[in-house]
N, C-alpha and C positions, 0 to 999 in steps of 0.2 A: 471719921468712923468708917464711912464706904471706903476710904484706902487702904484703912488697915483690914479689914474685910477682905479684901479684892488679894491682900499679901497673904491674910491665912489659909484663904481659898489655894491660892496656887501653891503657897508652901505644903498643904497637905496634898495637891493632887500629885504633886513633886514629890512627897516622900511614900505615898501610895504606888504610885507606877514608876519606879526609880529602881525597886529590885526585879521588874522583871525582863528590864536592860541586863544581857550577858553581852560575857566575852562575846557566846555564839552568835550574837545577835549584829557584831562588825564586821564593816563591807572586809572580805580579805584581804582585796586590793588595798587600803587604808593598814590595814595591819603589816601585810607584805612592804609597804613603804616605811612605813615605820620602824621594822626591824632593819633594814638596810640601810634607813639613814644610821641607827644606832651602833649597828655594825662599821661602818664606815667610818663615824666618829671613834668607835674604840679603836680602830685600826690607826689614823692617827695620834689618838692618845698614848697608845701602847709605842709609837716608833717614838715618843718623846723620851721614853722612858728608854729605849734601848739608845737612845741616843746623846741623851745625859750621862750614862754609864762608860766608863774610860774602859776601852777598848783590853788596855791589862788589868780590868779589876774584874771583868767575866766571869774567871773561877773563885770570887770571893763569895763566900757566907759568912753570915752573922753570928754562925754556931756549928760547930763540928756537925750535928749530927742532921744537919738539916740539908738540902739542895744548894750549888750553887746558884748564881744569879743566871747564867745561860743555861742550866739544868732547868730552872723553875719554868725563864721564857721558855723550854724547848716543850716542858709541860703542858705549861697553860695553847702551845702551837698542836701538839697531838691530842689533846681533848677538844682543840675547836674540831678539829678534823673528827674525831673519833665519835664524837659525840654528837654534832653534826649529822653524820651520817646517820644516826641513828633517828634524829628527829625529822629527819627529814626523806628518810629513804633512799638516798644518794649512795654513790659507792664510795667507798673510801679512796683518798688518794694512791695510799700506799698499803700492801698487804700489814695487816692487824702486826705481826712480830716485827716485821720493819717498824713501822710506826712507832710503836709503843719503845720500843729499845732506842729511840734517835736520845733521849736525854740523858740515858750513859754511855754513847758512840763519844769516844773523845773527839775527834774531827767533826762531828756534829756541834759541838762546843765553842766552834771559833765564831770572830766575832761576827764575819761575814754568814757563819752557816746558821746559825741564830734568827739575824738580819733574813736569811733566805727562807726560813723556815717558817717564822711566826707572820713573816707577808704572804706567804702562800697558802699559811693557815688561814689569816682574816678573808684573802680572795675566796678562798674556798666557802668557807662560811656564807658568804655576800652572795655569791655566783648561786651556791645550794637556796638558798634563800628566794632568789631569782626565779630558779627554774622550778620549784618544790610547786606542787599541785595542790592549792591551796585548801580544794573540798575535801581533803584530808586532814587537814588544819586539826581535827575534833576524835580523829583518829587514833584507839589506843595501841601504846609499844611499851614493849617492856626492857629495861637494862638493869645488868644488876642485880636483878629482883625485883626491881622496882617497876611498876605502872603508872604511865599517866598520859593525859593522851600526847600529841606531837607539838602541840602551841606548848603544853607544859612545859616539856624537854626542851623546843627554843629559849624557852627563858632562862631554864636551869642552865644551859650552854653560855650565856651571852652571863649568867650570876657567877659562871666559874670561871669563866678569864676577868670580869672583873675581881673577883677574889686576888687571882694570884699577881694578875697587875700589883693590887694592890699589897701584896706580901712584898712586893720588888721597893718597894717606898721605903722597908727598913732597909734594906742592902744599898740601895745608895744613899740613905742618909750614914750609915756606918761607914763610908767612906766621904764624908762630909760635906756632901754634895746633899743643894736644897733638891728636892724632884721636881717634877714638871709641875702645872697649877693643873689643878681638876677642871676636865673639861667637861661638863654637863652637854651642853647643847652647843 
C-alpha cells in the first residue's frame, strides 16, 4: 500500500508541475543542438533522395500540372533559404527574385545544379542555425501575414522541406524506383 502511495504521490506531483515546463523554459544551447543535428540528418536524408533519382528522370512529374522533380528539390532548397532567413534573422543568400525564380531557370534544373543548390540550401540552414542569437529564440516575426514567434518559424522551415522531400517519394516511385528508407535519427 506505501508503494503504491509513494507512485500516486509522484504521479500527481508529475501531472501538477509538468505544464508549467515550456518550450521557454530549454537551455537554448540544447535546443540549438538539436536543430542542427536534425538538420543535418535531413540533409543527408534528402541527398539519398536526389541520389536515387536517375540523372534523366529530373524533368519527370507524376502529373502535368504539378512541379518537376528538380523544380520541387529546387523549391524545397529556396524556402530553406528564404524561410530561414526569416526565422532566423540572417540575410539571405541570394537577392529575394534570384532566389525565388531558380525552380523555373532551366540551367538551374540540371542534375548537378539541383545537387548544388539544395546542399547549399541545408549548409545555410545549419550555419544560420549556428550563428542565430538564441535570446531571440521567443522573438515574434511576421511572414506572409502570419505571426509567430522565431522557434516557431524554425520548425515550420525544417516541416516544409520535410513535406516536399517527402512529395519526391511519389516521383521516384513513378518511375519505379523503391526511395530511400526513412531516416528518423
Amino acid at each position: 500500500m506505501k508503494k503504491l502511495f509513494t507512485f500516486f504521490s509522484l504521479l500527481m506531483l508529475l501531472l501538477v508541475t509538468a505544464p508549467a515546463l515550456r518550450a521557454q523554459d530549454l537551455p537554448a544551447d540544447s535546443v540549438r543542438a538539436q536543430m542542427i543535428r536534425d538538420w543535418e540528418r535531413a540533409k543527408v536524408y534528402t541527398n539519398a533522395y536526389l541520389a536515387v533519382m536517375p540523372a534523366d528522370k529530373y524533368d519527370a512529374k507524376p502529373n502535368d500540372s504539378i512541379r518537376t522533380f528538380a523544380q520541387q528539390m529546387l523549391h524545397l532548397a529556396t524556402a530553406n533559404i528564404g524561410l530561414m532567413a526569416n526565422a532566423t534573422g540572417n540575410a539571405m543568400l541570394y537577392p529575394p527574385g534570384r532566389l525565388f525564380s531558380l525552380e523555373k531557370t532551366k540551367s538551374a534544373q540540371s542534375v548537378d545544379s539541383v545537387h548544388y543548390y539544395v546542399n547549399e540550401s541545408y549548409d545555410y540552414a545549419i550555419n544560420s542555425i549556428k550563428k542565430m542569437d538564441m535570446a531571440k529564440l521567443w522573438e515574434p516575426v511576421t511572414l506572409f501575414g502570419f505571426s509567430a514567434s522565431r522557434y516557431a518559424f524554425l520548425l515550420k522551415v525544417f516541416e516544409h522541406q520535410t513535406h516536399h522531400r517527402g512529395q519526391c517519394t511519389i516521383y521516384i516511385r513513378t518511375q519505379g524506383i523503391k526511395p530511400p528508407q526513412e531516416m528518423l535519427f
